[in-house]
C-alpha positions as CSV (number, residue, x, y, z in Angstrom):
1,X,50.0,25.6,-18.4
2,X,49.6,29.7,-17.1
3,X,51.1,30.0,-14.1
4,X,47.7,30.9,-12.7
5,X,46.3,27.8,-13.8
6,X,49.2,25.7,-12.1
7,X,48.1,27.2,-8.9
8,X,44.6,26.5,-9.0
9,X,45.2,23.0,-9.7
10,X,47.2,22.5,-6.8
11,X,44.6,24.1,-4.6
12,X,42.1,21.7,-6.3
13,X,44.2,19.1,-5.0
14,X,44.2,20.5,-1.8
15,X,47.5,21.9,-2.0
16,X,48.7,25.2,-1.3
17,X,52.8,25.5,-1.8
18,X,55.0,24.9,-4.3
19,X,58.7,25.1,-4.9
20,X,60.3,26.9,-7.9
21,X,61.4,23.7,-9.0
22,X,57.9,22.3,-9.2
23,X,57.2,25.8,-10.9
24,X,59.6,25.0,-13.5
25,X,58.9,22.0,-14.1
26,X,54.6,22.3,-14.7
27,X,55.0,25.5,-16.4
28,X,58.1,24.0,-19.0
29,X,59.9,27.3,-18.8
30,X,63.3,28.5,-17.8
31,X,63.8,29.7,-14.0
32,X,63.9,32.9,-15.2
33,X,60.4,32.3,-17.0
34,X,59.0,31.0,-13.7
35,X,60.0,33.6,-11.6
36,X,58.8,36.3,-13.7
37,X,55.1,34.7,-13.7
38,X,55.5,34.4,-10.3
39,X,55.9,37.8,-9.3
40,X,53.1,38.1,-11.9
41,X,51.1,36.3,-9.3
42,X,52.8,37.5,-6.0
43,X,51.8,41.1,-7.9
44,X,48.0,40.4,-7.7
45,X,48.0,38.5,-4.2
46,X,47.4,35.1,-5.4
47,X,50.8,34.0,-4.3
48,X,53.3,34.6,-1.4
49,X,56.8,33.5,-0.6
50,X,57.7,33.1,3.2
51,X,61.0,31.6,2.4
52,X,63.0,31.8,-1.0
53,X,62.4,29.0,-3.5
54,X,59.4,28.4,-1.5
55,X,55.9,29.8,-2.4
56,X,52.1,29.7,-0.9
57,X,48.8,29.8,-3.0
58,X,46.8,32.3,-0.9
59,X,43.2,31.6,-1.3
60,X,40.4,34.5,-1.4
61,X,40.1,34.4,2.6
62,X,43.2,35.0,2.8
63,X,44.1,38.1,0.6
64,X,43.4,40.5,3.2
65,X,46.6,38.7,5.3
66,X,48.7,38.6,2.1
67,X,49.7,35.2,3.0
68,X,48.5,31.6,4.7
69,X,48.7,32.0,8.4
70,X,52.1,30.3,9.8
71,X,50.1,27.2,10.8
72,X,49.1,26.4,7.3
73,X,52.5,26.4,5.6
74,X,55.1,25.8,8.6
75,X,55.2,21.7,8.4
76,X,55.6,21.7,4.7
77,X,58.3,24.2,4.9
78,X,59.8,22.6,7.7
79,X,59.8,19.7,5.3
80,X,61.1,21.3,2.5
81,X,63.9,22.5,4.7
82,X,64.3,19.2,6.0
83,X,64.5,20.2,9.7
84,X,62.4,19.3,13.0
85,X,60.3,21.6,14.3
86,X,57.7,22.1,16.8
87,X,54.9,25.4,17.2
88,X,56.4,26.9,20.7
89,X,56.1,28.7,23.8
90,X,53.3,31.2,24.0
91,X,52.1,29.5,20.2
92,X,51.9,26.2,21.9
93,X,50.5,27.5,25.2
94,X,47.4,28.7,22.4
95,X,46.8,25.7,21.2
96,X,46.6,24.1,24.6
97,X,44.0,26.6,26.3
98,X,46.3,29.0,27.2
99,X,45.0,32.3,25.3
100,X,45.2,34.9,28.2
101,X,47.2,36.6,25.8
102,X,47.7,36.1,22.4
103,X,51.2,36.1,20.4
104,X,51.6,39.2,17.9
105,X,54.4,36.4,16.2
106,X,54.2,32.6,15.7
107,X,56.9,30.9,17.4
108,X,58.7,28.0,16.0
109,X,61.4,25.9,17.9
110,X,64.3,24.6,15.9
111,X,68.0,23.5,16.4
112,X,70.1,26.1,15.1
113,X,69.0,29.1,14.8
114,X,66.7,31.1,11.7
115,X,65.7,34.3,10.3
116,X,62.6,35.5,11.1
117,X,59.5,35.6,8.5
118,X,57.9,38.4,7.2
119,X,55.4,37.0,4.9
120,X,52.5,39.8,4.2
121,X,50.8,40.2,7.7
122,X,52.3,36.7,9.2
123,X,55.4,36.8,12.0
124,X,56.7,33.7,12.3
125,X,60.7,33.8,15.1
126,X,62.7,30.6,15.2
127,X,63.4,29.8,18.5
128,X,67.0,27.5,18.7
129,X,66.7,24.2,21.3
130,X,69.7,22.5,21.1
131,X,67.8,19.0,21.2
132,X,64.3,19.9,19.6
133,X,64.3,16.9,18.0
134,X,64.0,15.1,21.3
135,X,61.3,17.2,22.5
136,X,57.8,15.5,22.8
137,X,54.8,16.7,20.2
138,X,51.0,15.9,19.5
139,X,49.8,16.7,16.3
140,X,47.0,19.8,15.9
141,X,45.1,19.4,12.6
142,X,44.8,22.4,10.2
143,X,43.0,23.3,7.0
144,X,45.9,21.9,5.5
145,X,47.6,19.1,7.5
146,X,48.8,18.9,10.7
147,X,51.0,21.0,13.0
148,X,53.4,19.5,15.5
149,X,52.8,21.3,19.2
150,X,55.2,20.5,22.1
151,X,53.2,19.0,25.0
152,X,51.9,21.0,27.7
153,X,54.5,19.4,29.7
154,X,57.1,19.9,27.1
155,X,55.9,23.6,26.6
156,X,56.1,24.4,30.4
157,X,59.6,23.5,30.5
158,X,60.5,25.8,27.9
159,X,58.3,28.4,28.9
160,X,60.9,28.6,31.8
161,X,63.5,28.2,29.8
162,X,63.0,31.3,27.5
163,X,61.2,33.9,29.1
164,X,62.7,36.1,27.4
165,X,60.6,35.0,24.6
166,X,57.8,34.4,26.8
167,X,56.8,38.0,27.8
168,X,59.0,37.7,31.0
169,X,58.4,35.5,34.1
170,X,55.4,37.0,35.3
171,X,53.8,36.5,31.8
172,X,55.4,32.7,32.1
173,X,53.6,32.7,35.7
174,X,50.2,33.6,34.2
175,X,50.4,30.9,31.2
176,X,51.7,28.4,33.2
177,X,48.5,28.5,35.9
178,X,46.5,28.3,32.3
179,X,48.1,24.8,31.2
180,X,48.6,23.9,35.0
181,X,45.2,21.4,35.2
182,X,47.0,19.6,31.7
183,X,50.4,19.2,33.7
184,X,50.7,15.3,34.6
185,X,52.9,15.3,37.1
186,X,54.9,12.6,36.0
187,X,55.6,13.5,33.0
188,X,57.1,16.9,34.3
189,X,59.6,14.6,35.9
190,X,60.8,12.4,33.2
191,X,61.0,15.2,30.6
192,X,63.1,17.1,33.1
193,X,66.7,15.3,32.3
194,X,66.2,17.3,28.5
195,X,66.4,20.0,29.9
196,X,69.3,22.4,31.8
197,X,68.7,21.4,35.7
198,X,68.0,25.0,36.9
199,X,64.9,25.1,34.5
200,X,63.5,22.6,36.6
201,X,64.2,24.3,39.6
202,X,62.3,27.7,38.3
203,X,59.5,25.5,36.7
204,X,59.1,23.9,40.5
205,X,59.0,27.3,42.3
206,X,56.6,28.7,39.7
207,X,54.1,25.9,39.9
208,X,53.9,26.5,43.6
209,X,53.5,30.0,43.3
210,X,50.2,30.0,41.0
211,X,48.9,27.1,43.5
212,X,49.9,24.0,41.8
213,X,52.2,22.3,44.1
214,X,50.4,19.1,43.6
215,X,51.8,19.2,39.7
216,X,55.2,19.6,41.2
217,X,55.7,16.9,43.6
218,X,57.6,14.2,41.1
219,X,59.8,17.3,39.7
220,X,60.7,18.2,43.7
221,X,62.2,14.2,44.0
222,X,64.1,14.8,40.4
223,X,65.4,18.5,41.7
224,X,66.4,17.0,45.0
225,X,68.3,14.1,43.6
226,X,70.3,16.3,40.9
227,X,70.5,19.7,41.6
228,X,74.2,20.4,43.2
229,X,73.9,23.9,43.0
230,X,71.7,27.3,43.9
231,X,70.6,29.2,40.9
232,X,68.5,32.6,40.8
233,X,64.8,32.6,39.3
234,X,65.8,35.3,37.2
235,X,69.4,35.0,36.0
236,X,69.7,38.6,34.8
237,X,68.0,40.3,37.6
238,X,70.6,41.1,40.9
239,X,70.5,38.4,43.7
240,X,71.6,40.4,47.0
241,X,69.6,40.2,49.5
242,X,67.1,38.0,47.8
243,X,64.9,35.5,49.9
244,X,66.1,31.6,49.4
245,X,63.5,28.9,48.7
246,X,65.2,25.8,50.5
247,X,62.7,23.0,48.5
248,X,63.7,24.3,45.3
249,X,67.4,25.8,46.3
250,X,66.6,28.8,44.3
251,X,67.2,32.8,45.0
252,X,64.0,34.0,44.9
253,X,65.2,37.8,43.0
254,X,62.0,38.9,41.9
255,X,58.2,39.2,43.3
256,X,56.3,37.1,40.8
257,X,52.7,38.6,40.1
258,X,51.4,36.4,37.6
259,X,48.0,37.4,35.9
260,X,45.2,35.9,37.1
């Protein structure tokens, strides 16, 4: 077979990746063979690569981004790579509502840490979680499969955990009071033992402060019950002088002005 023709076949299958190894083996040439047609077809745009060995068939609606969007290609990748995953943070916030503002890059938690991808137009970061495996999904369908989202409880909690990937806590303010009528408050408190105590104690404050303290209540009985020390809201900013919130024993070290 053409390479060509190996590609639409697949997408007549309703497939759109391929290894090099499958390339090899349909087209019955030498790896050196099978990567020179593929730049053939990487050359004219039918083809990308957002991770080496591992290639996408870009249909016609797609040209324009020079690649499937991340959605599209990230589970079978992840699968390929053999690693858990889940779409993240302000990615996950999307696909639960939360679209005040949209991510430039599609983020992607993980276990150990990852290179970026640059694949024509498409961003995709790796975010590491320690326990990511642990973390609880749902499944989002997609033209070609499905996508595995954390929760909106699941996504709140890191939310507070990486705001530093989150557009910064006022930005982490403004989503959360997005997901905040999808929050059950009880499972807020039983996901809260995955996660580092004092993210719990930020997530508490924050809910309050964008007028979801009903959301909050179970997490406040978990907090009081565990936390044996005060922590700051925002680590990196300086806490003298800063106002303490008793309920949450948290230094309050910035004014939060969320976007709403």
């Amino acid at each position: 077979m053409a390479a060509v023709d190996v590609i639409d076949d697949l997408a007549s299958q309703g497939r759109y990746h391929f290894t090099m190894k499958e390339a090899v083996d349909r087209l019955g040439v030498s790896v050196i063979a099978a990567r020179a047609s593929i730049r053939r077809l990487k050359s004219k745009g039918l083809v990308a690569a957002p991770h080496r060995g591992f290639y996408v068939v870009v249909p016609p609606e797609y040209r324009r981004l020079g690649c499937l969007p991340a959605d599209q290609f990230i589970p079978q990748l992840m699968q390929h790579l053999g690693l858990s995953y889940y779409a993240a943070l302000l990615t996950a916030g999307r696909y639960h509502g939360a679209a005040h503002q949209q991510p430039q890059v599609f983020q992607v938690m993980v276990a150990q840490n990852r290179p970026p991808i640059a694949c024509g137009e498409v961003r995709v970061s790796f975010v590491a979680r320690r326990n990511a495996a642990d973390v609880p999904t749902m499944n989002f369908k997609t033209p070609r499969g499905y996508l595995a989202v954390s929760t909106p409880e699941a996504t709140a909690f890191d939310l507070v955990g990486y705001p530093q990937h989150s557009g910064g806590v006022d930005n982490v303010a403004t989503v959360l009071a997005e997901l905040a009528e999808q929050l059950d408050p009880a499972a807020l408190a039983s996901l809260a033992p995955l996660s580092p105590v004092p993210w719990a104690q930020r997530l508490g404050f924050l809910l309050e402060r964008i007028g979801a303290a009903d959301r909050a209540i179970q997490l406040a009985r978990h907090v009081a019950g565990v936390v044996n020390e005060t922590t700051a809201l925002v680590p990196s900013a300086p806490v003298e002088g800063a106002p303490y919130d008793k309920r949450w024993r948290l230094l309050i070290n910035v004014q939060v002005e969320p976007d709403l």
